[in-house]
C-alpha positions as CSV (number, residue, x, y, z in Angstrom):
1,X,51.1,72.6,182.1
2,X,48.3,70.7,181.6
3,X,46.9,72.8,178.8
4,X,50.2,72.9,176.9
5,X,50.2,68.9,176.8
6,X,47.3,69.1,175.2
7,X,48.0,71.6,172.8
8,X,51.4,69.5,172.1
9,X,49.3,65.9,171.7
10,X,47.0,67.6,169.6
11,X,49.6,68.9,167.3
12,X,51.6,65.4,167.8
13,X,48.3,64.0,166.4
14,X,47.7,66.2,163.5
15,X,51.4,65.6,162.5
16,X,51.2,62.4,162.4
17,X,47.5,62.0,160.7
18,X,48.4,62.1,157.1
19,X,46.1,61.0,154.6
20,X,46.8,59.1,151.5
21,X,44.8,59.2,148.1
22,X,42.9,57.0,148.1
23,X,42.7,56.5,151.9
24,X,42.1,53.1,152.7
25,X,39.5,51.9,155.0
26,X,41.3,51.3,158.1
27,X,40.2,52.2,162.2
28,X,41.7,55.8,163.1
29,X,44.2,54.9,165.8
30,X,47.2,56.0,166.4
31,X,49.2,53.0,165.1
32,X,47.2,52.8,161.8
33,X,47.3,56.9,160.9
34,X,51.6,56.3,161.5
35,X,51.7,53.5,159.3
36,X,49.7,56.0,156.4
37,X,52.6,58.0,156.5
38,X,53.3,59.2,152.6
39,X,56.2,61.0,151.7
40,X,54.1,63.1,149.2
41,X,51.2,64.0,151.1
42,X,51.0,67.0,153.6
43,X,49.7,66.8,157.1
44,X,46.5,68.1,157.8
45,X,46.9,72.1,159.1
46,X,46.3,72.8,162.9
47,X,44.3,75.5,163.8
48,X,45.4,78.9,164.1
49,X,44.8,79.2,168.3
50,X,47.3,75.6,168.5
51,X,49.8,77.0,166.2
52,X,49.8,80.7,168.6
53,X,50.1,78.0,171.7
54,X,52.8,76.5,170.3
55,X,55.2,79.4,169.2
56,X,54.8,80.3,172.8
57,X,55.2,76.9,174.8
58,X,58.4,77.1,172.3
59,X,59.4,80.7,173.4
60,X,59.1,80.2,177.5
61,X,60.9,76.7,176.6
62,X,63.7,78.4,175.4
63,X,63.7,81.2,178.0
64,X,63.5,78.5,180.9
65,X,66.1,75.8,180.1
66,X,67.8,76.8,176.5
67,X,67.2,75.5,172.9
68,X,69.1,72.2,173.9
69,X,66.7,71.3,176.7
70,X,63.4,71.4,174.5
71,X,61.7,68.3,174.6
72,X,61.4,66.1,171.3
73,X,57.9,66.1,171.2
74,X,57.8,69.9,171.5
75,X,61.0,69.9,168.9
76,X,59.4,67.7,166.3
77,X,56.2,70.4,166.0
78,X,58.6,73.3,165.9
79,X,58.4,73.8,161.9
80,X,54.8,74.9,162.0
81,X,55.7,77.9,163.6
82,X,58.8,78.5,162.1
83,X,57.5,81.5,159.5
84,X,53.8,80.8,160.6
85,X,53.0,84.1,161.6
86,X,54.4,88.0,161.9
87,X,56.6,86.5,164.9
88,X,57.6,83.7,163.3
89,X,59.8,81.4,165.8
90,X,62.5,80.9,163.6
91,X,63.5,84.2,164.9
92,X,63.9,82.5,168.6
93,X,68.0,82.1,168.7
94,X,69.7,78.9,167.0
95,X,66.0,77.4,167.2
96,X,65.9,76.2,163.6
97,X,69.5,75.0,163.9
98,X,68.8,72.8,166.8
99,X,65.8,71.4,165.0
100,X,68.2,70.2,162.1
101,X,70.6,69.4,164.4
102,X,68.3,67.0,165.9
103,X,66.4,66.0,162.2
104,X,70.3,64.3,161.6
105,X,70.4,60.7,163.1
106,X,73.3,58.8,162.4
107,X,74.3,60.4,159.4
108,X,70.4,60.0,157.6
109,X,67.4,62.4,158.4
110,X,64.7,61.2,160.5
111,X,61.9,61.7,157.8
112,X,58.9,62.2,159.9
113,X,60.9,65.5,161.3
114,X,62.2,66.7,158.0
115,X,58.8,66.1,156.2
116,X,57.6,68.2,159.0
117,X,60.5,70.9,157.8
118,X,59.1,70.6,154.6
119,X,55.7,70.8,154.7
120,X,56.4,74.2,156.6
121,X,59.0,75.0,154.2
122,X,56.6,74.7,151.4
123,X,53.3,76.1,152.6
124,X,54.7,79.2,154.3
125,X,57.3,79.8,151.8
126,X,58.6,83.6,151.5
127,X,62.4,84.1,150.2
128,X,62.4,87.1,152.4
129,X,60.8,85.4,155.5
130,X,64.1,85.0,158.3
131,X,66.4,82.0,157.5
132,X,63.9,80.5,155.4
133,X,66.5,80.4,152.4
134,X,68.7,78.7,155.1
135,X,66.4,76.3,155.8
136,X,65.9,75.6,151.9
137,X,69.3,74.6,151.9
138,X,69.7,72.4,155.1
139,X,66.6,70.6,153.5
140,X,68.5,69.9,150.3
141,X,71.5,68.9,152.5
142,X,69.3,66.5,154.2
143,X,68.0,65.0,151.4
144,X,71.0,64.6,150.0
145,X,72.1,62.0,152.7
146,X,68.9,60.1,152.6
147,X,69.3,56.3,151.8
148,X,67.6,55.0,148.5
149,X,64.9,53.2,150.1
150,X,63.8,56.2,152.4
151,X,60.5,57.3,152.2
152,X,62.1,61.0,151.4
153,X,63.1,59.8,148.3
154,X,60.4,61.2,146.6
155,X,61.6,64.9,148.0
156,X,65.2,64.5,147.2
157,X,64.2,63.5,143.5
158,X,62.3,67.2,143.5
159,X,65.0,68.5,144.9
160,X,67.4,67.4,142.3
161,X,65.2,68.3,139.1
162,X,63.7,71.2,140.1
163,X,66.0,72.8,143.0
164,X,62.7,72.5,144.3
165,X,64.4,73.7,147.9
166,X,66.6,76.7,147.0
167,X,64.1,79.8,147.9
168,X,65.0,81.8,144.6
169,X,65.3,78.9,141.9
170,X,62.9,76.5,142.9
171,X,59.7,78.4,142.5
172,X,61.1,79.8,139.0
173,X,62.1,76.3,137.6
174,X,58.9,75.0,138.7
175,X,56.4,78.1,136.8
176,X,58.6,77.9,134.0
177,X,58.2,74.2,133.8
178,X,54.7,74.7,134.3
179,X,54.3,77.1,131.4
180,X,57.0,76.2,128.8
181,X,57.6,72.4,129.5
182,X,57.5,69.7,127.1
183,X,56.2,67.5,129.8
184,X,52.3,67.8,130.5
185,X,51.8,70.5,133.2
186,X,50.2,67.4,135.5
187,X,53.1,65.7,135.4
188,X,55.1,68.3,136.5
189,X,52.9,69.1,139.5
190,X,52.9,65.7,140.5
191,X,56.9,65.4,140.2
192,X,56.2,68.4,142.8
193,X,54.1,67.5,145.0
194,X,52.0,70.3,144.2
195,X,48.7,68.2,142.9
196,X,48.0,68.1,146.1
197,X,45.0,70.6,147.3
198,X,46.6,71.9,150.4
199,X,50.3,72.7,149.1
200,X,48.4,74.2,145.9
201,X,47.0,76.8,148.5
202,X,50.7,77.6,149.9
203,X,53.1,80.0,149.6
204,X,55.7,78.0,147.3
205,X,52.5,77.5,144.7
206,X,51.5,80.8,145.1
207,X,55.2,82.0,144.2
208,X,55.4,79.2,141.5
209,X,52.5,80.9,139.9
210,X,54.0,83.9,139.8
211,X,56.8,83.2,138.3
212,X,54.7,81.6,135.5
213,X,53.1,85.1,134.9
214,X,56.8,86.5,134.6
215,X,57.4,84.5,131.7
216,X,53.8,84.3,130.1
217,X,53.9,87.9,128.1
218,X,57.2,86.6,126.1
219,X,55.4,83.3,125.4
220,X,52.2,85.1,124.3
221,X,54.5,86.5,121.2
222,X,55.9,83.0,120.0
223,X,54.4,81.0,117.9
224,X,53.6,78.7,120.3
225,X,51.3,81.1,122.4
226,X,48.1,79.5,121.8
227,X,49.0,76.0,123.5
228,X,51.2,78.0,126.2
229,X,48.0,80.3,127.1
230,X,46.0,77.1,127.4
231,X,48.7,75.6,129.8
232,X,48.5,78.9,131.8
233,X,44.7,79.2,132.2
234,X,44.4,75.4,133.0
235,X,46.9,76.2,135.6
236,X,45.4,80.0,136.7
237,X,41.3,78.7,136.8
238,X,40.0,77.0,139.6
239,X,36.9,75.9,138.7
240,X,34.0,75.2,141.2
241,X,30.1,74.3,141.6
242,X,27.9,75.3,144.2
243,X,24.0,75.1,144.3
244,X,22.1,78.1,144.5
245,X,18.7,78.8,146.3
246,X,16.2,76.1,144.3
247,X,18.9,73.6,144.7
248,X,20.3,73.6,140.8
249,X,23.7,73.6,140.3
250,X,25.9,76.3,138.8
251,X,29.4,76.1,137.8
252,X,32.0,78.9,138.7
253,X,35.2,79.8,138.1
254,X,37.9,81.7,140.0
255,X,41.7,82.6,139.8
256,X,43.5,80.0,141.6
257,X,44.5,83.2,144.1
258,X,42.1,85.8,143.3
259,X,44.4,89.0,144.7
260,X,46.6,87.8,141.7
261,X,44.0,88.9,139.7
262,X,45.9,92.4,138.6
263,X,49.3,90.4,137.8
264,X,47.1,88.0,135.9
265,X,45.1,90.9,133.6
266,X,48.6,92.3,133.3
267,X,50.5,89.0,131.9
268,X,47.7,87.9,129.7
269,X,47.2,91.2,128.2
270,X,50.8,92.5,128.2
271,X,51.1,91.7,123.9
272,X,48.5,94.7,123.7
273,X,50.0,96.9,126.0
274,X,53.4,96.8,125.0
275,X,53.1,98.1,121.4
276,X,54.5,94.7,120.1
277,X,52.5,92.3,117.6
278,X,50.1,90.2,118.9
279,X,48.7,88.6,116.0
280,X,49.4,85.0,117.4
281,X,47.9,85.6,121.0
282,X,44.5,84.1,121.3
283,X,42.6,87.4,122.2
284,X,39.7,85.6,122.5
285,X,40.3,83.0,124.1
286,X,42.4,85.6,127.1
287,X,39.2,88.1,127.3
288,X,36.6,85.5,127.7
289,X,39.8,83.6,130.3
290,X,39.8,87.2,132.7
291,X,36.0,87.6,132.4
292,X,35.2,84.5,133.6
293,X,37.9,84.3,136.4
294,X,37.9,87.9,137.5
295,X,35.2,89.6,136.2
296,X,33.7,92.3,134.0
297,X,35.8,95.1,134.8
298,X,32.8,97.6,133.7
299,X,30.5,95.6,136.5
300,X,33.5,94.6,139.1
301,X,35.8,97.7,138.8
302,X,37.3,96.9,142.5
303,X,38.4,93.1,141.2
304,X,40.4,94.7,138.6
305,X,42.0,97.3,141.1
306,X,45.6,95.5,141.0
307,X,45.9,96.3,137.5
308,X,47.3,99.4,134.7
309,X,44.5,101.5,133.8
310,X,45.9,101.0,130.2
311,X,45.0,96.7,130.9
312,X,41.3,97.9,132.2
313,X,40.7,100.5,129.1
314,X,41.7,97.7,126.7
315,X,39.2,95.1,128.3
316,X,36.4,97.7,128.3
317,X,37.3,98.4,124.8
318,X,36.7,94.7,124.1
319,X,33.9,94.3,125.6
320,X,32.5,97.6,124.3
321,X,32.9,96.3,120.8
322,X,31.2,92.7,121.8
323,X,28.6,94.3,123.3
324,X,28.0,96.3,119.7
325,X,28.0,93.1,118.0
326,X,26.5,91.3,120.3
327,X,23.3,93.5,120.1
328,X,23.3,94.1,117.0
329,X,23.7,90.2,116.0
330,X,20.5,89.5,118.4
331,X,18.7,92.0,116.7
332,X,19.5,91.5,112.9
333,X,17.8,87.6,113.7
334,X,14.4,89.6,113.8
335,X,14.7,92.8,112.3
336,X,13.6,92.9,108.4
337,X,13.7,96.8,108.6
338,X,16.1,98.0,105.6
339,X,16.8,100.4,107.6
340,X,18.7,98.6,109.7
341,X,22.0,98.2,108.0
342,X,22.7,102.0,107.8
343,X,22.2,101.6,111.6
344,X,24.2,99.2,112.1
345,X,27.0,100.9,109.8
346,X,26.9,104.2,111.8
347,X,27.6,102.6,115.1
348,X,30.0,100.5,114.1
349,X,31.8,104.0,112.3
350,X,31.5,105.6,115.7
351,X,33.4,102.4,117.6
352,X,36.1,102.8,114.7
353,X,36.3,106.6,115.0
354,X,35.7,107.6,119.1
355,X,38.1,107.0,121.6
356,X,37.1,105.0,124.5
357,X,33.3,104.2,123.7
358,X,31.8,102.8,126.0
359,X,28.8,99.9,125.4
360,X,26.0,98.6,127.2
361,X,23.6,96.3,126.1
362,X,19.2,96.2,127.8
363,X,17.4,93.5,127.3
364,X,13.6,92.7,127.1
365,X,12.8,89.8,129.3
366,X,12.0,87.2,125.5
367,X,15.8,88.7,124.9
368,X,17.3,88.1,127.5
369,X,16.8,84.4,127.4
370,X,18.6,83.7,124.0
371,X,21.4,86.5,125.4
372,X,22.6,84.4,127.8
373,X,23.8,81.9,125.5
374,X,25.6,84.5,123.7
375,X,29.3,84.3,123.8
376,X,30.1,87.9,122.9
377,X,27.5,89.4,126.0
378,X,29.3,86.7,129.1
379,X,26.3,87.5,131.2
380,X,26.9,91.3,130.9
381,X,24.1,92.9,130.1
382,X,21.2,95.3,131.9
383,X,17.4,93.5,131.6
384,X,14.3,95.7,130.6
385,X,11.4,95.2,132.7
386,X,8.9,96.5,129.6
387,X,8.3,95.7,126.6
388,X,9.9,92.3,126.6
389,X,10.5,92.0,123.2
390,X,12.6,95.4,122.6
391,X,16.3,95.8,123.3
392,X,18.2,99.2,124.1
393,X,21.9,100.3,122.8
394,X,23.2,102.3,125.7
395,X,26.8,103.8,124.0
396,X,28.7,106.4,125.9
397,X,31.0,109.0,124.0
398,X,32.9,111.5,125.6
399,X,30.4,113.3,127.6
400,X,27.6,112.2,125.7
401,X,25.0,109.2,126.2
402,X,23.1,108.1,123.5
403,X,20.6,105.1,123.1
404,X,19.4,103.6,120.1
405,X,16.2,101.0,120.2
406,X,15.7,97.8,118.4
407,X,12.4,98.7,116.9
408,X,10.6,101.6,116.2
409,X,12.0,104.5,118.3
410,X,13.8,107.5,118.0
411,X,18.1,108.1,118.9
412,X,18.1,110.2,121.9
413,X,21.5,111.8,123.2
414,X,21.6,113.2,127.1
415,X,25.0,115.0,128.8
416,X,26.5,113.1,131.0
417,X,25.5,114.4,134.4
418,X,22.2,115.3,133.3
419,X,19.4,114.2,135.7
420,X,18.0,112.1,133.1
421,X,21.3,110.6,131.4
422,X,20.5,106.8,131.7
423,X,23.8,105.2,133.8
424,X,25.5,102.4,131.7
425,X,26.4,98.8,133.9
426,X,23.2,98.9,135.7
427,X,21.7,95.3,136.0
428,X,17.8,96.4,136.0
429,X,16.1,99.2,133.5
430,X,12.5,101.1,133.1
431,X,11.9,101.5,129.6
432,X,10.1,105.0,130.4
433,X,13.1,106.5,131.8
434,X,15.1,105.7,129.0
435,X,12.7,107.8,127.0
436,X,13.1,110.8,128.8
437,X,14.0,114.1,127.2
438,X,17.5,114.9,126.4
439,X,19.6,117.3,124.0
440,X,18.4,118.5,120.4
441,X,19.8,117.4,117.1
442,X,20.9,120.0,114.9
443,X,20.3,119.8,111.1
444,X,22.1,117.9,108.5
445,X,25.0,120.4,107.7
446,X,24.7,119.9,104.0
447,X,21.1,120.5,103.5
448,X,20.2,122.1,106.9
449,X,17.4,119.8,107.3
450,X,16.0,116.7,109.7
451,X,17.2,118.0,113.2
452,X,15.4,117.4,116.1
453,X,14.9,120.7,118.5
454,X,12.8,119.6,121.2
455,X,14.3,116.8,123.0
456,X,12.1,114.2,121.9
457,X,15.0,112.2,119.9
458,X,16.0,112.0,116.5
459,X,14.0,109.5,113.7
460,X,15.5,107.3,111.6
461,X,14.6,109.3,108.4
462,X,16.1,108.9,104.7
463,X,19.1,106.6,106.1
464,X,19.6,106.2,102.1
465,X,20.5,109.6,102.1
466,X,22.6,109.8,105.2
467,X,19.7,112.2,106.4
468,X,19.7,111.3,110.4
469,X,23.4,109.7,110.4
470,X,24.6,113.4,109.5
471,X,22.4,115.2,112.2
472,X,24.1,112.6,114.6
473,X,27.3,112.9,113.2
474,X,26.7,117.1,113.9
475,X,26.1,116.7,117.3
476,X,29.1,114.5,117.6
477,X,30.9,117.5,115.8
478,X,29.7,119.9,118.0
479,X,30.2,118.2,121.4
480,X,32.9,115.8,120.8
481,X,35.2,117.8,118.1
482,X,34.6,114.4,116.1
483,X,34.3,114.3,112.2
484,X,32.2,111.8,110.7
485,X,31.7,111.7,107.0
486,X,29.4,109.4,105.5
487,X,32.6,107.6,104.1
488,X,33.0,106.3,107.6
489,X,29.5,105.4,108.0
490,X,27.3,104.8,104.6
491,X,26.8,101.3,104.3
């Protein structure tokens, strides 16, 4: 018995421990953490092994002398357990009635038990967890009969405006409030009680959230969308600093619950999936939002495992097309080459043209350094160990893999599966073996001229003429069943 009185003053202790913002300097006894009680702030959590101690000292309780004979102290922890766990004790029989039973004193809660009920109520919240929606509504009974100058006031106002306690409403009124209110989104947290770290990180949040991404693809198609998406990613982003091995520090972001990250892609990008218009959802704004939060789904394919493969091909697509632009941006602020405009034109005809193209983007190490400022790139591109000063396109199409250099170098073209077909997403690069052989170039179909048979790559020759665009185009022809005509890609 002696280890279950511990367990039970420990948990006695942790209930009644609760911290106020700002906590004011005061000596940590017992008397002085009671009189810190605030009806908006939630206890500190117990440990998982006191929590497993408790829903048993509860269970051989019952089996020994009945619900009725449990003793208060035991009683008043009783909500921790209640949907704690896969056995959750508000299974045990007419348990969670006795507790409210006992919560009623004279016709007013006791608010140190039903704060208890709702802390629990709140962070372990599950609509489909056992006679949790029963509990919702004893709590907004409860609250109900609590005297004007009770300290639960602050709950039954939530209860009131939000249903904040009925399992299927509350959580919906809240997201949608969240997302679509007039009020600022703080405001409505802290009418909540949910700008508080640890209930942020519970189950009613968590729900809350959800419901938010139920409602955010009709929002994304009013005219309103811009200032709701911002209300949504304020609320979605958790954003965090750490320091890294030299001791600088680096900002991060994160979802607020990261294996939300599939609903998330899907809610954000649902006005381009569902064939509707989308002209007043900030793209931008929503692929920059996912790549920071979740990820480049080209270099993090398992973050983005909870969503369509329709949500994935569409961010690739973006980024494919930033990538383009991205490289060919860096590379126009240092190129003079006339040339370079007809390059530029053909690649940008084979993202119009080709399905699914895919885009990387190597950089030399004197790159690099100005790419990471670059808005378009997010961090995501491969780094060339030599020469520093050259950069390499990297496109996939179809079954093909073709790279195109910044200077002076040839277009080479490998099959995909080939032992020398450079792999796209790869963070480090050898400019040699993105030089090795690959397939031939046939000639320009009109004039039968400017091929490239051995492997070697193809030249940027007469571009005024369409000369090496059309030997490309041929092999695209060939291999791909793809017409380019130099409408699509003369300059």
């Amino acid at each position: 018995m002696s280890e279950t009185r511990a367990a039970i003053e420990k948990l006695d202790a942790l209930v009644s421990a609760l911290k106020r913002v700002p906590m004011p300097r005061v000596q940590p006894d017992c008397v002085q953490s009671a009189n810190l009680i605030s009806s908006d702030t939630p206890p500190v959590q117990p440990s998982g092994d006191v929590l497993v101690r408790l829903r048993r000292d509860l269970q051989q309780a019952c089996d020994a002398s009945g619900v009725e004979n449990i003793s208060p102290r035991l009683m008043r922890s009783a909500p921790l357990v209640f949907w704690h766990s896969k056995d959750p004790a508000a299974a045990i029989p007419e348990l969670l009635d006795e507790f409210v039973a006992r919560t009623m004193h004279q016709g007013q809660p006791r608010p140190r038990w039903l704060r208890t009920l709702i802390e629990a109520w709140l962070h372990d919240f599950g609509a489909d967890r056992i006679k949790h929606p029963e509990a919702g509504r004893a709590i907004s009974t409860m609250l109900s009969r609590c005297p004007d100058e009770s300290s639960l006031v602050f709950w039954r106002r939530a209860s009131q405006q939000y249903a904040l306690f009925d399992a299927a409403e509350g959580p919906r009124r809240v997201g949608r409030a969240l997302l679509e209110s007039k009020q600022n989104p703080r405001d409505i947290l802290e009418q909540t009680g949910m700008n508080d770290p640890l209930r942020a990180a519970g189950g009613f949040y968590r729900r809350a959230i959800s419901e938010l991404l139920g409602a955010l693809p009709r929002v994304l198609q009013a005219q309103h969308a811009p200032i709701a998406w911002e209300r949504a990613a304020e609320l979605l982003e958790v954003k965090l600093t750490e320091r890294d091995r030299h001791g600088r520090v680096i900002d991060k972001s994160t979802l607020r619950f990261p294996d939300c990250a599939g609903q998330t892609a899907l809610a954000a990008l649902a006005p381009w999936l569902n064939g509707a218009s989308a002209s007043v959802a900030p793209r931008d704004a929503i692929k920059t939002f996912l790549v920071r939060t979740i990820g480049d789904p080209r270099l993090y394919p398992q973050r983005w495992a909870g969503a369509t493969e329709a949500a994935v091909t569409l961010m690739r697509s973006w980024l494919a097309a930033d990538s383009l632009e991205a490289f060919l941006s860096l590379i126009s602020q240092n190129n003079n080459d006339q040339q370079w405009r007809y390059r530029q034109a053909f690649w940008r005809a084979c993202m119009r043209r080709i399905p699914k193209v895919e885009v990387w983007v190597v950089l030399g190490a004197a790159l690099a350094d100005r790419a990471d400022a670059m808005r378009d790139l997010n961090g995501s591109f491969g780094r060339l160990e030599s020469p520093p000063d050259q950069a390499v396109l990297l496109i996939r199409l179809g079954d093909l893999v073709m790279s195109e250099w910044s200077n002076v170098g040839a277009v080479r073209a490998w099959a995909v599966g080939d032992k020398d077909c450079p792999t796209l997403y790869r963070k480090q690069y050898v400019g040699g073996a993105l030089r090795e052989r690959g397939l031939s170039f046939p000639d320009h179909p009109s004039n039968g001229k400017g091929g490239s048979h051995d492997g070697s790559g193809l030249w940027h020759r007469k571009p005024e003429r369409g000369l090496w665009q059309g030997c490309v185009a041929a092999l695209l022809r060939n291999r791909l069943g793809v017409v380019l005509s130099p409408a699509d890609y003369m300059p």
